[in-house]
KEKE-3310 file (N, C-alpha, C; in steps of 0.2 Angstrom, whole numbers, plus 5000, padded with zeros to 4 digits):
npx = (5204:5190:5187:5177:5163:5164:5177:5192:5206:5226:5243:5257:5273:5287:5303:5317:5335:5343:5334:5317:5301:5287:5269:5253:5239:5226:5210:5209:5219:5228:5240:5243:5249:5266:5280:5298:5314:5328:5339:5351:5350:5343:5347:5345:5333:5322:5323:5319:5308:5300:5301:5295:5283:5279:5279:5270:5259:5258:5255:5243:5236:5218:5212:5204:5213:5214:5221:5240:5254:5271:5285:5299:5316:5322:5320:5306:5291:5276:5263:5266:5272:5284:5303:5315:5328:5337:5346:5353:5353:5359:5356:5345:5338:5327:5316:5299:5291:5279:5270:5277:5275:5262:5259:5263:5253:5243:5235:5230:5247:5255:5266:5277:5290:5298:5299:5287:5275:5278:5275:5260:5257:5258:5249:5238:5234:5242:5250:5248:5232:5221:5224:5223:5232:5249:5265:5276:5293:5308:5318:5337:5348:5347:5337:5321:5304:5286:5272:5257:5243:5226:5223:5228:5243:5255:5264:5271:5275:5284:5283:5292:5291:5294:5307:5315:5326:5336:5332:5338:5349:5358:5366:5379:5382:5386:5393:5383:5377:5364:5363:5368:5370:5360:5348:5349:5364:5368:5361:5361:5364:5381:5387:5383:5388:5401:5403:5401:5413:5423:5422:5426:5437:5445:5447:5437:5427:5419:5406:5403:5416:5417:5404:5404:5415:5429:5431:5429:5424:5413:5405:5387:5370:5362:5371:5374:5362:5359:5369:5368:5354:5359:5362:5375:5386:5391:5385:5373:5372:5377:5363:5356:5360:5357:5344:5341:5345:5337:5325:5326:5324:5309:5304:5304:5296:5285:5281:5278:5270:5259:5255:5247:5254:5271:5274:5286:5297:5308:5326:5333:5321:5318:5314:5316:5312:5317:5326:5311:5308:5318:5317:5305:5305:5315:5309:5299:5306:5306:5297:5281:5269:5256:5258:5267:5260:5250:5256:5256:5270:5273:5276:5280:5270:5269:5280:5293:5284:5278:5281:5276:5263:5258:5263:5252:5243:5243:5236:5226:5220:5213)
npy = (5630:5619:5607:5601:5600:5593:5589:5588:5595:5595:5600:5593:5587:5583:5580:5578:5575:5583:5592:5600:5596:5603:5602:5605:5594:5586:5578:5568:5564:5572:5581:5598:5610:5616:5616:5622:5620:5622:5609:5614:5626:5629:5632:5629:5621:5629:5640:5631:5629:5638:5641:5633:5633:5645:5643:5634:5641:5648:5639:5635:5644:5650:5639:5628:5619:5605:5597:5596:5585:5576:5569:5561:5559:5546:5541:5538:5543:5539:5542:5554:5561:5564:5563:5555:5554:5561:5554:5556:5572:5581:5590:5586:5578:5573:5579:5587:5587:5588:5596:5608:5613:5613:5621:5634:5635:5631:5620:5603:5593:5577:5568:5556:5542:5545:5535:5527:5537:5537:5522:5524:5532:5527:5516:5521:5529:5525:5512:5501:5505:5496:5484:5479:5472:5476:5476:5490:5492:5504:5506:5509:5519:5511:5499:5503:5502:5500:5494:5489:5485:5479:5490:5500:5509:5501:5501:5496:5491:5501:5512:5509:5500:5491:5491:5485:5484:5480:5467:5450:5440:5433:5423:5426:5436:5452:5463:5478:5491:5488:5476:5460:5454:5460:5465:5476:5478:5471:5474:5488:5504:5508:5497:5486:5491:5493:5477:5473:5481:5474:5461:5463:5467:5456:5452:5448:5447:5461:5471:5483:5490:5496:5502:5511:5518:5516:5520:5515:5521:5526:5519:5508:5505:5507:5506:5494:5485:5491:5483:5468:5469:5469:5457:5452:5443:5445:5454:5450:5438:5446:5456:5443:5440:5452:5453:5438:5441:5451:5443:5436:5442:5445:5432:5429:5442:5439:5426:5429:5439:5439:5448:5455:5460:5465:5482:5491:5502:5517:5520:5512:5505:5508:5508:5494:5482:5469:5466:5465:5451:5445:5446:5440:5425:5421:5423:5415:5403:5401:5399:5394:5385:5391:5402:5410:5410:5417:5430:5447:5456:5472:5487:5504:5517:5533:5540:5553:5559:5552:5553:5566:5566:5556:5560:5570:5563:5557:5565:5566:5554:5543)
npz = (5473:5474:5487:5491:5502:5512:5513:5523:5529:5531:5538:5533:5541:5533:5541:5539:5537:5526:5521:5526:5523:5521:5519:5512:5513:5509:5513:5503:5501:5492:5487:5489:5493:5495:5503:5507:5517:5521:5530:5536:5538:5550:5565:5578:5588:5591:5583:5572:5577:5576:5561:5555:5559:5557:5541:5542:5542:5532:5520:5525:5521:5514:5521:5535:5547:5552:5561:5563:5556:5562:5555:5560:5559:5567:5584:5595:5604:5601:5607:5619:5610:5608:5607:5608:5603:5587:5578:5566:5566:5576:5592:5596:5606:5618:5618:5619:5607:5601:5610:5611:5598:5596:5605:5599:5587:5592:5586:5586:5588:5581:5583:5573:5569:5555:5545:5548:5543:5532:5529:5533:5523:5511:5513:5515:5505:5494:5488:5494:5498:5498:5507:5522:5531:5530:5527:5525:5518:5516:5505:5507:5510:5522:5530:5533:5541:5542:5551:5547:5552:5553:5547:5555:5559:5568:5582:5594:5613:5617:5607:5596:5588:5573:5566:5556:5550:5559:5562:5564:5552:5553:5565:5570:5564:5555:5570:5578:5584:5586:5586:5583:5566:5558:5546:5537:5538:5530:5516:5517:5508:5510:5516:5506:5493:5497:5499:5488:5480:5486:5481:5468:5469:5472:5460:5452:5435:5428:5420:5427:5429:5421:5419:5429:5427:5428:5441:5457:5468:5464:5461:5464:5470:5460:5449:5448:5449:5437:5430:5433:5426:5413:5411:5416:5424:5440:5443:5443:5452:5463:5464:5468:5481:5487:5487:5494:5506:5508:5508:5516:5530:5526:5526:5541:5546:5541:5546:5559:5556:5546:5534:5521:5510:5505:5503:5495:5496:5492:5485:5481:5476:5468:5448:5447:5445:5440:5454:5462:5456:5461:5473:5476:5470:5479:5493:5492:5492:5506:5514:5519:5506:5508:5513:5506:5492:5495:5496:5493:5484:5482:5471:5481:5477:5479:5482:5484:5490:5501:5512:5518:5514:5523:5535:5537:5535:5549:5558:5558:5560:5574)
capx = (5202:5186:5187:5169:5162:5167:5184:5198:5214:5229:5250:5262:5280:5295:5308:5324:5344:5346:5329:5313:5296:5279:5264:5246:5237:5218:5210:5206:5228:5229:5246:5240:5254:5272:5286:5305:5317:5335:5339:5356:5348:5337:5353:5342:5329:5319:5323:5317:5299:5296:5300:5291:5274:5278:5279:5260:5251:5259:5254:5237:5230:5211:5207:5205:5219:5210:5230:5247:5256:5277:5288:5307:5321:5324:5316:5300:5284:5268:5258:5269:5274:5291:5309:5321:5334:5338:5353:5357:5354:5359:5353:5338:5335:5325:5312:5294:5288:5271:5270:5280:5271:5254:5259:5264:5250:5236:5234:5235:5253:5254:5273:5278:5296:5296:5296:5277:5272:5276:5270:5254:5254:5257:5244:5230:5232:5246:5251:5243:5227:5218:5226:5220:5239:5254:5272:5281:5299:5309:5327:5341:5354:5347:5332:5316:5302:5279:5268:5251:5237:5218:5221:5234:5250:5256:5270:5272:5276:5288:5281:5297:5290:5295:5314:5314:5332:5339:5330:5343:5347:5364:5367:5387:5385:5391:5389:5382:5373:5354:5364:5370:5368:5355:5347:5352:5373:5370:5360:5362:5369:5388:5389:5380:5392:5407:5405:5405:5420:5427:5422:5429:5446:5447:5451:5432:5427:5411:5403:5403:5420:5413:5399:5407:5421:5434:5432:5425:5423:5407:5398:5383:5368:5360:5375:5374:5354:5359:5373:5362:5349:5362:5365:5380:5387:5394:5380:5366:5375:5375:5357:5354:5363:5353:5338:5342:5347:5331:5319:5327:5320:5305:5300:5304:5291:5279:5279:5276:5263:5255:5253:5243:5255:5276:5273:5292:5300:5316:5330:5334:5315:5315:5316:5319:5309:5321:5324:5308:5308:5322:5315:5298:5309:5321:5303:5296:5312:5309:5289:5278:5266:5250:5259:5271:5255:5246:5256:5258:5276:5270:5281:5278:5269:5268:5288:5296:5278:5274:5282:5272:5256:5257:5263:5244:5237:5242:5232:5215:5219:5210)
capy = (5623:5616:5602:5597:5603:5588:5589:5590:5600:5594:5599:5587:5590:5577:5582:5574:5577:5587:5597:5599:5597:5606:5601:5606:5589:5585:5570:5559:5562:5576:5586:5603:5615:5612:5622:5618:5621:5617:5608:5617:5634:5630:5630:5627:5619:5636:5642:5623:5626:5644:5643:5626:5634:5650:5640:5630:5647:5650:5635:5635:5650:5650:5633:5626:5614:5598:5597:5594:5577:5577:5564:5563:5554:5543:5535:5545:5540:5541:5544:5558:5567:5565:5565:5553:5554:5558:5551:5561:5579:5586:5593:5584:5573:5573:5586:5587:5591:5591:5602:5614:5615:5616:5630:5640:5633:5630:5616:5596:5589:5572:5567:5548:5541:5546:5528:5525:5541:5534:5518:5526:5535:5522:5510:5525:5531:5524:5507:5498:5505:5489:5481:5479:5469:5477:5479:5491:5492:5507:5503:5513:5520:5507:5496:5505:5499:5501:5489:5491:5482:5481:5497:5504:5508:5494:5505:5492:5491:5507:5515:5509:5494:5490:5493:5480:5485:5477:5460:5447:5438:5429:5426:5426:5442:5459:5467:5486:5495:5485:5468:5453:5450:5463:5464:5483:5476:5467:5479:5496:5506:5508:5490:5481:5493:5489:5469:5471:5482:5470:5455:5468:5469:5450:5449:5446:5452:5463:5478:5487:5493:5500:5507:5516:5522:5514:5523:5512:5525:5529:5511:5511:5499:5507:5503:5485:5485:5491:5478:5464:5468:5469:5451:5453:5437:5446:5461:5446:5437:5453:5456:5439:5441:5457:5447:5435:5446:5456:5438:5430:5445:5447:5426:5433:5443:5433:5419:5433:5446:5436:5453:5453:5464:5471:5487:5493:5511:5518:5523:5504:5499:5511:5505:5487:5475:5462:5464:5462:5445:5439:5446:5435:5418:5418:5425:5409:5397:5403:5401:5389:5388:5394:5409:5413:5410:5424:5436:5451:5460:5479:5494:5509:5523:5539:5541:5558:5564:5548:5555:5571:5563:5551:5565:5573:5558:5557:5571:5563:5546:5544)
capz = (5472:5476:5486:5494:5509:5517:5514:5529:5527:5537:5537:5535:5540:5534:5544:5535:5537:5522:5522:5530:5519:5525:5513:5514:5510:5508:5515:5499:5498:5489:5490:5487:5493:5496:5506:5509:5523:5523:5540:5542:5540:5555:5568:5584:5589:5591:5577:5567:5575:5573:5554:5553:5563:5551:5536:5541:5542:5526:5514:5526:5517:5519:5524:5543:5548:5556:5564:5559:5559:5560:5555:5561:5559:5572:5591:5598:5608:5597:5611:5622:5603:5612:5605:5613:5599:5582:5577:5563:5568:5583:5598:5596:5613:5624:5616:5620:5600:5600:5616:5611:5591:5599:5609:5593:5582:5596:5583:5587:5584:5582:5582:5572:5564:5549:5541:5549:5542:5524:5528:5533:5518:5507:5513:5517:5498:5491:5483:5499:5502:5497:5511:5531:5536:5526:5531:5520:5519:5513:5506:5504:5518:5528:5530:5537:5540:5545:5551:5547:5556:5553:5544:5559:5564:5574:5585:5601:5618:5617:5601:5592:5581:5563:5564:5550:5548:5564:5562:5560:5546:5552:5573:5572:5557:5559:5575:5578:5591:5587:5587:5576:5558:5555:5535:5534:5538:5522:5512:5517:5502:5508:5515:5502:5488:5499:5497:5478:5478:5489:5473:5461:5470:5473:5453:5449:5433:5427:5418:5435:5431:5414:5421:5436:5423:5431:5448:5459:5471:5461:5464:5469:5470:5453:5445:5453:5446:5427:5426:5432:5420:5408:5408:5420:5432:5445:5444:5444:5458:5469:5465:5471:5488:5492:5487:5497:5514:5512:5508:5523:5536:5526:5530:5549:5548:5538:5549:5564:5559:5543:5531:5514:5506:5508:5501:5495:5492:5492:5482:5478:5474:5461:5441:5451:5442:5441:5462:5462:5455:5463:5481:5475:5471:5487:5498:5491:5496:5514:5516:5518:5501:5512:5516:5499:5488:5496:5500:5488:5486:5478:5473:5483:5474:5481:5481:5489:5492:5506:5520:5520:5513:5530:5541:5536:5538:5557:5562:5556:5568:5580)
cpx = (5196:5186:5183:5170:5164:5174:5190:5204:5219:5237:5252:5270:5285:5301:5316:5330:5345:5339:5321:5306:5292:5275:5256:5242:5229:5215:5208:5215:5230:5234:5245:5244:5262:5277:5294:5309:5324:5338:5343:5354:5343:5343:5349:5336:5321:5316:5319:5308:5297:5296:5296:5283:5274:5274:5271:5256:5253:5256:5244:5232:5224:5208:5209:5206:5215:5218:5236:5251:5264:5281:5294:5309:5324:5320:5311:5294:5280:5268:5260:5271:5283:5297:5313:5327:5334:5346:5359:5357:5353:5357:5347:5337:5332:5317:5304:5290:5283:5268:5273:5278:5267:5255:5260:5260:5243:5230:5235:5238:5254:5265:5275:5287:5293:5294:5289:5275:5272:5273:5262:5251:5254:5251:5239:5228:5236:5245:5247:5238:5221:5218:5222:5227:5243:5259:5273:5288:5303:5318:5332:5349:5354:5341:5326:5308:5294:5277:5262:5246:5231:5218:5224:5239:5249:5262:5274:5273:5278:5289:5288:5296:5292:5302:5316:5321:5337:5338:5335:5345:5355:5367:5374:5387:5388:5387:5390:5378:5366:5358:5369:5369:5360:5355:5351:5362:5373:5368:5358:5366:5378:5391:5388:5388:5401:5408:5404:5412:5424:5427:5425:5436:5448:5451:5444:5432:5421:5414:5405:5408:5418:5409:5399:5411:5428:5437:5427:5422:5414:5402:5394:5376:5361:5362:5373:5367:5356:5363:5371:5358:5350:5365:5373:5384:5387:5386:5374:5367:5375:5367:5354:5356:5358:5345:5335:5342:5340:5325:5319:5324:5313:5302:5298:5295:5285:5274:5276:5271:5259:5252:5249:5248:5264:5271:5281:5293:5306:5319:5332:5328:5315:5319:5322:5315:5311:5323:5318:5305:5312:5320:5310:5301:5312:5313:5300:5301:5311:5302:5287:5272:5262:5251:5262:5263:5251:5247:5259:5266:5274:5276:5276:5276:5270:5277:5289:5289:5276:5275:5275:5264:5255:5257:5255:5240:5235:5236:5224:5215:5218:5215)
cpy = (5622:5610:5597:5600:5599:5585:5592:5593:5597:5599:5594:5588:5583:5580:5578:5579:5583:5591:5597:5601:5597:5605:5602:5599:5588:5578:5565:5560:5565:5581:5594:5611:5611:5616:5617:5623:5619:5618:5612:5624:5635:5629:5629:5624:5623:5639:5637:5625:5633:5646:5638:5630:5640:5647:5638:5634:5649:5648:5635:5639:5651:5644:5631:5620:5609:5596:5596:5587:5579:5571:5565:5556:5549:5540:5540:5542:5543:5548:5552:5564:5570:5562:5562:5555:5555:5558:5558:5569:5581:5591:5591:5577:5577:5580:5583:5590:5594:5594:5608:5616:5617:5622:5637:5639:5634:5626:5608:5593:5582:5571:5558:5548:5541:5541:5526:5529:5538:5529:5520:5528:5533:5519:5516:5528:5530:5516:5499:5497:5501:5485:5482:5477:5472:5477:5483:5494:5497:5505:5507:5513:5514:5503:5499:5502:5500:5495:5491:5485:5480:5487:5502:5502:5505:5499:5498:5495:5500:5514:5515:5502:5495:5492:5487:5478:5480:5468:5454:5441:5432:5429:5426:5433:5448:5461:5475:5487:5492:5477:5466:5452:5455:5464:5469:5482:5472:5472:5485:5498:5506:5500:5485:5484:5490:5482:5469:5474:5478:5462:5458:5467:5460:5448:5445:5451:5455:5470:5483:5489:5496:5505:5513:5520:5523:5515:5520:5513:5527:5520:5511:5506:5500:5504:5496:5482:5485:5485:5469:5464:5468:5461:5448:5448:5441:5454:5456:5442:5443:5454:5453:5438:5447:5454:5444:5436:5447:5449:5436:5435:5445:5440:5427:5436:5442:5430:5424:5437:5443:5443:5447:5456:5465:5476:5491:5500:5513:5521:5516:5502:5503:5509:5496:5481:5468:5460:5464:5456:5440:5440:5441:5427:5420:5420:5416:5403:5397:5401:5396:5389:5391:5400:5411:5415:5416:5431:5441:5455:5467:5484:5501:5516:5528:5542:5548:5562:5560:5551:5560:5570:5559:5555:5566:5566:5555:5562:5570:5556:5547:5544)
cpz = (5477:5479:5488:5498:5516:5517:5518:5525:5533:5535:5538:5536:5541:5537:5543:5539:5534:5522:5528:5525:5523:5519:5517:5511:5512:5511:5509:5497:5494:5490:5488:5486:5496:5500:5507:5513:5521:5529:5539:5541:5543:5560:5575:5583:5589:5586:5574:5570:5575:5566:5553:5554:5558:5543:5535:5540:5534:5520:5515:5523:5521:5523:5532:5544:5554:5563:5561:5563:5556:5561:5556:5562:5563:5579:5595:5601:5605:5602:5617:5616:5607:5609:5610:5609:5592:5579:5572:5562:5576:5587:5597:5599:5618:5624:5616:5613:5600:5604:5613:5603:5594:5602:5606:5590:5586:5588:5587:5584:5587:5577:5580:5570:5557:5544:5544:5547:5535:5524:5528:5526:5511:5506:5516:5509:5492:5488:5488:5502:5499:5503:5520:5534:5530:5530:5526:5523:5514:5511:5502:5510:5522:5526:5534:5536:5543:5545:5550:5548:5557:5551:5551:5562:5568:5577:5592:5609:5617:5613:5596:5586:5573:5562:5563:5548:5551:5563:5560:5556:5549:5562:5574:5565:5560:5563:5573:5584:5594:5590:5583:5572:5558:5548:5534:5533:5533:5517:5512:5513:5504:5511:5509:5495:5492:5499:5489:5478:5480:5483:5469:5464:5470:5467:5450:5443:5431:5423:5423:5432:5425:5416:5426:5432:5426:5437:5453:5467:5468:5459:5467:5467:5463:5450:5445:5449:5438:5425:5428:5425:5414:5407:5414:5426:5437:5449:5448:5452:5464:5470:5468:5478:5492:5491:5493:5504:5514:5512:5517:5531:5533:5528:5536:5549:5546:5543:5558:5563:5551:5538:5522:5510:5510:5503:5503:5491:5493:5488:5479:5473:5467:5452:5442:5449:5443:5450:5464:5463:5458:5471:5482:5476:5478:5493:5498:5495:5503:5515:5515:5511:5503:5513:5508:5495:5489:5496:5493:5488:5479:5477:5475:5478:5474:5483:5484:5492:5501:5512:5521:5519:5520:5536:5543:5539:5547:5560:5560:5560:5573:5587)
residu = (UNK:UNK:UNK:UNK:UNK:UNK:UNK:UNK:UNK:UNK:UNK:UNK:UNK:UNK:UNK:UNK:UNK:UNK:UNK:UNK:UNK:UNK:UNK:UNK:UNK:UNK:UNK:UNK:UNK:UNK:UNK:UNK:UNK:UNK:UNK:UNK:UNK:UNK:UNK:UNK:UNK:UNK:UNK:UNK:UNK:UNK:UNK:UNK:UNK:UNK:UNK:UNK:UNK:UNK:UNK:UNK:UNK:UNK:UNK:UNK:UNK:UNK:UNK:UNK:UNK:UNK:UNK:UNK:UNK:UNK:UNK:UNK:UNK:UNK:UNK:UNK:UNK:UNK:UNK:UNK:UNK:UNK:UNK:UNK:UNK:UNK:UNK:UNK:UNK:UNK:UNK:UNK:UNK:UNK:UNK:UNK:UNK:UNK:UNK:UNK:UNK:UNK:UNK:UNK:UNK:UNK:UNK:UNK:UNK:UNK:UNK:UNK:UNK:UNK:UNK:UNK:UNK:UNK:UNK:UNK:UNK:UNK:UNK:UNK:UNK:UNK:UNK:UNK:UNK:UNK:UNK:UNK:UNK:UNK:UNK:UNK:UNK:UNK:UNK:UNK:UNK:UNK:UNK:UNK:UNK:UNK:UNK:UNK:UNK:UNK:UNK:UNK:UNK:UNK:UNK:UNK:UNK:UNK:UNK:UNK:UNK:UNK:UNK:UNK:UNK:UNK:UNK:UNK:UNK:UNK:UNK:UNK:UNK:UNK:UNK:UNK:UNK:UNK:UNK:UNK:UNK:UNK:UNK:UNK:UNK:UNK:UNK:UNK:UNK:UNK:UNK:UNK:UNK:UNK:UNK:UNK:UNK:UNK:UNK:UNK:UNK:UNK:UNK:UNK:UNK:UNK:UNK:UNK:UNK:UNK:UNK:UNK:UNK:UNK:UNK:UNK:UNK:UNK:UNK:UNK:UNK:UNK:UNK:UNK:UNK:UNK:UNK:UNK:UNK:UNK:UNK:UNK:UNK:UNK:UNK:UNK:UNK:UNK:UNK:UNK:UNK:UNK:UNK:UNK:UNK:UNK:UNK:UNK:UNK:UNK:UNK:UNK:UNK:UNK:UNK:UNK:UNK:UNK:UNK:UNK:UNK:UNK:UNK:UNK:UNK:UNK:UNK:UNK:UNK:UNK:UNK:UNK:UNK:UNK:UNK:UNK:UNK:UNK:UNK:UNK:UNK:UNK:UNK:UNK:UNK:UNK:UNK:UNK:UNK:UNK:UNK:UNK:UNK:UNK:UNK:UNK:UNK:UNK:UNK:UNK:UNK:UNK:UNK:UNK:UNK:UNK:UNK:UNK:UNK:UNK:UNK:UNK:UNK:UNK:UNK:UNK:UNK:UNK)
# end
């Protein structure tokens, strides 16, 4: 492929729970090559960057790598490319990434959380990059979450900003480790499914029990979406509660960082129209007209590709 002479090349690696993606990506956001990893067939730390640094010289073929950008799961210092913790895979505190990539790559590794890498990669080529202020929010497991700023990652004090999840929606709600009444205790996939089951058992009744196939073991906030759309009280009503949880932080952050745009993705936002509309009414209830009126609510495009399209993008910021 031809891509101009003025066309950079970078690596992007999303380093998730259940795998690890490596892509070759272009700077107008072109995903070009792709490799995959499965995390638990990386059993050390050692192991996870010599087949990763393997991997980049692999997809890199002929072109020359401007650097690589890595997005992980959990809590890190931009600026240091350091590793305090990732929650969900082990042995991984306290790591020095970008030092110890660079020294097998004699490349620059630029190390972010994974959710600012998809933000980045959203709002640099995705469904945001119109925008100068965005937040986007991914929703699924949990609530995550990027700030974007004059056109950059906002990280904070601590390089920890936009953990969108914790923000609390309720100051006597359920406690956790972040705090009190955070959005994701309401709309994190096995919470949010556990308060329906919980209206399913009370003696409510609905489709849901239909469309699970009477095993409500298998609930889930698809289901929740179809039987809403289907017309469904109990379905429409739930919709309208997770609505309402995720409107109530994004006013929060409205009235604090004043974007032009959310910009939404996830496993929830997908074939979500109708949470769409109901996230737009309860956003409105919560805002003043000068702020609702303006502010755009988008669905995220670039869908399992954004991590790694974002990762790339770190390595061309300044």
């Amino acid at each position: 492929m031809n891509d101009g002479a003025n066309t950079r090349y970078a690596a992007g690696v999303d380093f998730g729970g259940t795998s690890v993606k490596i892509a070759l990506v272009n700077s107008t956001g072109q995903l070009l090559r792709e490799l995959r990893i499965v995390t638990k067939d990386l059993p050390s730390r050692e192991a996870w960057m010599d087949h990763v640094a393997s991997a980049i010289r692999e997809i890199q073929g002929e072109h020359t790598l401007s650097g690589v950008g890595v997005g992980v799961p959990g809590f890190v210092d931009h600026e240091r490319g350091y590793i305090y913790d990732l929650p969900n895979v082990p042995g991984w505190q306290g790591v020095h990434l970008s030092e110890m990539m660079e020294s097998r790559l004699n490349l620059r590794v630029e190390v972010d959380n994974d959710v600012n890498a998809m933000a980045l990669g959203e709002c640099t080529f995705g469904a945001g990059r119109t925008y100068q202020h965005a937040i986007f929010l991914t929703l699924g497991t949990g609530v995550g979450g990027g700030l974007l700023i004059n056109n950059r990652l906002y990280r904070g004090a601590f390089s920890m900003a936009g953990e969108v999840g914790h923000i609390s929606i309720d100051r006597n709600g359920i406690s956790s480790a972040q705090g009190k009444g955070g959005v994701e205790q309401y709309v994190g996939n096995a919470r949010f499914v556990a308060y329906a089951r919980s209206l399913l058992e009370s003696g409510r009744t609905s489709i849901l029990d239909d469309l699970c196939g009477g095993d409500r073991a298998q609930l889930s906030p698809k289901l929740i979406k179809e039987a809403a759309v289907q017309g469904d009280e109990l379905g429409l009503e739930l919709l309208h509660y997770y609505a309402d949880c995720l409107a109530t932080a994004m006013a929060s952050m409205t009235y604090m960082i004043q974007p032009q745009a959310f910009i939404i993705g996830g496993g929830v936002a997908e074939d979500a129209a109708l949470l769409f509309s109901l996230i737009r009414e309860h956003l409105n209830q919560r805002l003043h007209p000068q702020f609702s009126s303006r502010i755009e609510i988008k669905q995220a495009e670039l869908g399992s590709e954004a991590g790694m399209i974002g990762c790339a993008t770190l390595a061309w910021m300044d």
